[in-house]
N, C-alpha and C positions, 0 to 999 in steps of 0.2 A: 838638711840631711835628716831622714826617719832615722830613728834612733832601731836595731832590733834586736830584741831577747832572746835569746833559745836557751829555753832549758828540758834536757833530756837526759834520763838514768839507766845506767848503763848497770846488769846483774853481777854478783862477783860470791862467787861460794868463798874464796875466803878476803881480807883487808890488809893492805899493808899500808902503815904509817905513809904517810907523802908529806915531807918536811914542805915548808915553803919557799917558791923557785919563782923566779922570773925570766921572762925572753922579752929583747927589745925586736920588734917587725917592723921592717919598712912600711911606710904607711901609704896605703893604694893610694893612685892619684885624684882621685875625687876627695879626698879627709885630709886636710891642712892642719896637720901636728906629725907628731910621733904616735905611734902603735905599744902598748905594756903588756904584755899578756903574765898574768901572774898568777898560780897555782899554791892553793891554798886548802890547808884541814880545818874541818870546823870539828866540835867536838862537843858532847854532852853526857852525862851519866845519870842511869836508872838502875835502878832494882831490877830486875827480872821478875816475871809476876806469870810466867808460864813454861812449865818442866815439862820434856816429854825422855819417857824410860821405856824401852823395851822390855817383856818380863813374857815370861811362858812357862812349859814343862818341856822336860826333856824325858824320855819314858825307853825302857830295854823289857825284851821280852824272847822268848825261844820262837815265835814266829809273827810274821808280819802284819795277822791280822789281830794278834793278841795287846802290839804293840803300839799299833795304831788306838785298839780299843782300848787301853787303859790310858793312851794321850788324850781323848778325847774324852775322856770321862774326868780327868782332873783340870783339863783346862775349862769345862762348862764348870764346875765349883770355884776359878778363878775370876771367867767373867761375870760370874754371878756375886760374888765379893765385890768385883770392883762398882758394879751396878748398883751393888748396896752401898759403898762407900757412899755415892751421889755420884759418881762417874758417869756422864751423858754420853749415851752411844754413839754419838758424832765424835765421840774423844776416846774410843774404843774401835781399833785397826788392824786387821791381820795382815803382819808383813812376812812370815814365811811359814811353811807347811812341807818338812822334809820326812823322809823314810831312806833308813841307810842302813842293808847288810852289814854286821860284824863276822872279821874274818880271825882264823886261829892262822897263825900262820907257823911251817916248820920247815928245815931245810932237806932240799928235794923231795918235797910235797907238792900239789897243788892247794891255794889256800883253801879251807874249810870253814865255810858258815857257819857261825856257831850263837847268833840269833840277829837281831831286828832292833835299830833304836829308830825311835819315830819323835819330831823334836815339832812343836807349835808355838811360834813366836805372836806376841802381839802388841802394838804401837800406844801406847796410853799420854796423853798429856791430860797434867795436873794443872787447875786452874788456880785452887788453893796449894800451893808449895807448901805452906806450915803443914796440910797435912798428908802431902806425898808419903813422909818414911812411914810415919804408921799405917798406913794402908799398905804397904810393901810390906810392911812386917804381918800384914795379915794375911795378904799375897801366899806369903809365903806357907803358912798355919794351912791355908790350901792345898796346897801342893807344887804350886811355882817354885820350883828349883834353878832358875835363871834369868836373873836381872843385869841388864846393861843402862848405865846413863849413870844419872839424867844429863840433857841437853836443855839448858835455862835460854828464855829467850822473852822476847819481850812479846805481849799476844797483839798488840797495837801501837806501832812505834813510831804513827805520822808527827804526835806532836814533840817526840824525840829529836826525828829528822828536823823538822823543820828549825828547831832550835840550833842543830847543827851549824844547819846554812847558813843562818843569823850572822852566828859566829865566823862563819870561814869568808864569806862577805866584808864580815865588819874588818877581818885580817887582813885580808886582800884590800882594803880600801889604805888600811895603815900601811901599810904594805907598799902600795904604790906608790902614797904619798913619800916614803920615802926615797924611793929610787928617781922619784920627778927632783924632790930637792937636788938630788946627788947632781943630774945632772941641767940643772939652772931652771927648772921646768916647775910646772906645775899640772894637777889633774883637772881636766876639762870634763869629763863627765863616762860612764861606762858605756860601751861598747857591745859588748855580749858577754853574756855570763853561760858555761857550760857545765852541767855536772859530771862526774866522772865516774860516781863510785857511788854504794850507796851503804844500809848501817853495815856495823860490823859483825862480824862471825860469831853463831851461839856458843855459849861456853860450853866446854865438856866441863862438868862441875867433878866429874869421875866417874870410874865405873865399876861393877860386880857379876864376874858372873860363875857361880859355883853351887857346889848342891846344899842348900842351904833345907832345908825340909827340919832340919831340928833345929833351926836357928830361932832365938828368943830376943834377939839383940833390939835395942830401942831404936831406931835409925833415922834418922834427921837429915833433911837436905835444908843445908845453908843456901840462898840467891844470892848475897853477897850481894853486888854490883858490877855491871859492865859498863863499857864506853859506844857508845853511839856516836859514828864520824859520818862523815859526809866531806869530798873533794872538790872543790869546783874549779875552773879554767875562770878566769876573769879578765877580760880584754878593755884595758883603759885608753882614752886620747891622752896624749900630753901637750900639752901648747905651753 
């Protein structure tokens, strides 16, 4: 009998714990045992070693092109900050660019425009976390009046993963063996192994976003630690 592997990863924006489960399967007619298929978490933990924070300006002005022009003018002295920090422009992203009429509003009126906020977000991930907050806090000395995040993540997590597996394998094998004892049996050898799931969800470490322009605050983002799991299906003989 060839013995066959599959192993294949399935994406998942977010993780949910999967305690460990077992199912006993009739066992097709060519395989002389029983069937285990047993469902197990492996698990590993890292640092986080990569923040990504949104930060921009948010800019009002009595007309739209005045508003635009002064967005645009405080957020080139923020890219240009972050450039200086040592921020490489592969880690430097424009994810939104709005203009939005303000209305005066009164009862049995039509509302009344009464200027132009013009708002330029943009995606930054930090390589160096120790010095994310300081660079925020100069961000800000800029003119960046809105920060959201950070979002900690790990920039390389294959040798996380695999660590996982180790582990949810090495479970699944105890694992087995016990329910082969339970029932008079023992494990003959593995069957196929499936993954299910893959790491887990970045952290929101928290967020900020307000007009900060006079802010002098020291600000520190802590990595702390996350968990790195991994799922897999593990299909044993029993004879």
């Amino acid at each position: 009998m060839r013995l066959y592997l599959n192993l294949f990863a399935l994406a998942a924006t977010t993780l949910l714990p999967i305690a460990a489960s077992a199912q006993v399967l009739p066992a097709p007619a060519l395989i002389d045992g029983t069937i285990l298929e047993v469902v197990s978490e492996g698990k590993t933990t890292r640092a986080p070693d990569l923040a990504v924070i949104n930060t921009g300006v948010v800019t009002q002005a009595p007309t739209a092109a005045g508003a635009l022009s002064d967005n645009a003018a405080r957020v080139k002295r923020v890219v240009a900050a972050l450039k200086g920090a040592g921020v490489a422009d592969r880690d430097i992203r424009t994810t939104n660019i709005s203009l939005q009429p303000q209305y005066r509003y009164a009862e049995n009126t039509p509302p009344a425009i009464t200027g132009y906020q013009a708002s330029n977000t943009v995606s930054v991930r930090f390589r160096d976390i120790a010095r994310a907050g300081t660079i925020l806090d100069s961000l800000v000395r800029e003119g960046a009046n809105q920060i959201d995040g950070p979002t900690l993540s790990l920039d390389k997590p294959e040798t996380a993963l695999d660590e996982a597996r180790a582990d949810a394998v090495a479970k699944a094998r105890v694992r087995a063996g016990f329910y082969a004892r339970l029932a008079g049996l023992r494990v003959d050898r593995i069957l196929s192994i499936s993954e299910n799931s893959g790491t887990s969800a970045p952290i929101m470490a928290g967020a900020m976003r307000e007009n900060m322009a006079a802010a002098d605050a020291n600000t520190k983002v802590i990595p702390g630690e996350q968990d790195v799991t991994v799922s897999l299906s593990v299909r044993f003989l029993l004879k």
